[in-house]
C-alpha positions in Angstrom: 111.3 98.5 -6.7 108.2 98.8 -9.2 108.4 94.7 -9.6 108.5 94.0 -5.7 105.5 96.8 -5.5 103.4 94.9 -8.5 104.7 91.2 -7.2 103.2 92.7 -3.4 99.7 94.0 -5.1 100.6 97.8 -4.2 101.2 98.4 -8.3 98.3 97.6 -10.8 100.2 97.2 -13.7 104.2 97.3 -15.3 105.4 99.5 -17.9 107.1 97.4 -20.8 110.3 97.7 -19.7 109.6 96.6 -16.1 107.4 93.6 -17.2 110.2 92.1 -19.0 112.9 92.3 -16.3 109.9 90.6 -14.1 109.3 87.7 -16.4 113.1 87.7 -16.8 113.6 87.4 -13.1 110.8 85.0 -13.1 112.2 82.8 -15.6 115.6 82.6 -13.9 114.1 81.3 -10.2 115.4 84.9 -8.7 112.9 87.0 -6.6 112.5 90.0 -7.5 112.6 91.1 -3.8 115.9 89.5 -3.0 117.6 91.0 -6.4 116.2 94.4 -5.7 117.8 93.9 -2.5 120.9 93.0 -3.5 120.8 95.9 -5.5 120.2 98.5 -2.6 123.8 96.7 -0.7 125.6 97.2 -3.8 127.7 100.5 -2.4 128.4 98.9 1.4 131.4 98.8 2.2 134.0 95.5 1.5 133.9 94.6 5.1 129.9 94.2 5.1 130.1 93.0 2.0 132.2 89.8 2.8 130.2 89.3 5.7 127.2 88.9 3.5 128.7 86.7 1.3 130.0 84.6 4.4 126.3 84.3 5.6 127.7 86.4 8.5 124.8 88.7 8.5 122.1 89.1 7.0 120.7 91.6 4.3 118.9 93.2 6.9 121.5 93.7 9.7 123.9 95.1 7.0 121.4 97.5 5.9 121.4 98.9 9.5 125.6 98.6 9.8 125.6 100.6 6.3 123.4 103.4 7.7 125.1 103.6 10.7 128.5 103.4 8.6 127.6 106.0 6.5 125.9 108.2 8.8 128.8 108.1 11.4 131.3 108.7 7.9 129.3 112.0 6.8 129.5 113.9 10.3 132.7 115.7 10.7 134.3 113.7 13.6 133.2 110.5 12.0 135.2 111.7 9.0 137.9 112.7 11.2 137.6 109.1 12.9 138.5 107.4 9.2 141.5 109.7 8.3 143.1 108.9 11.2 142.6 104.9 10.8 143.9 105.3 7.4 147.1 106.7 8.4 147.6 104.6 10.9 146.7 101.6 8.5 149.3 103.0 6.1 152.3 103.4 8.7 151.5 99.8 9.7 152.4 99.0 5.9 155.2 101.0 6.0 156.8 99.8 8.9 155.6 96.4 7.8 157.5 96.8 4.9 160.5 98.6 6.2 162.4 94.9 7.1 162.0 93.6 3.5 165.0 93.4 1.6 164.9 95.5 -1.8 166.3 94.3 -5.3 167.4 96.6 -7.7 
């Protein structure tokens, strides 16, 4: 965050450390806006994930989808909302399963 601030003109100067990952980042052609970025998406979800990847959505829009995601995860119905698809997720596999023939 401290190398988008100083790359933006809202930080005067870097402390060691953060000068040399922004020459690093510098060096490599990589933003330091976009990585930091990246970095903020790291905990979404796989489904918003692969959709980023796909160029489904972008960076910003899967911000939004994780808030609302996580938000809606945190509250007691939202967690009560998941559960439920998890189970039901899981009987699918079972019964999914159940016609398979099994070798001992």
């Amino acid at each position: 965050m401290r190398c988008v601030k100083y790359q933006v003109k809202q930080a005067k100067d870097l402390k060691k450390d953060e000068s040399q990952v922004y020459d690093l980042l510098w060096k490599n052609n990589m933003n330091p806006k976009t990585v930091y970025e990246w970095l903020l998406l790291e905990d979404v979800p796989p489904h918003l994930k692969a959709q980023l990847v796909q160029s489904k959505i972008s960076m910003e829009t899967a911000r939004h989808q994780y808030v609302q995601w996580k938000r809606m995860s945190n509250t007691r119905a939202g967690k009560e909302i998941m559960e439920e698809m998890q189970n039901t997720i899981r009987r699918l596999r079972w019964k999914s399963q159940e016609g398979l023939p099994t070798q001992y």
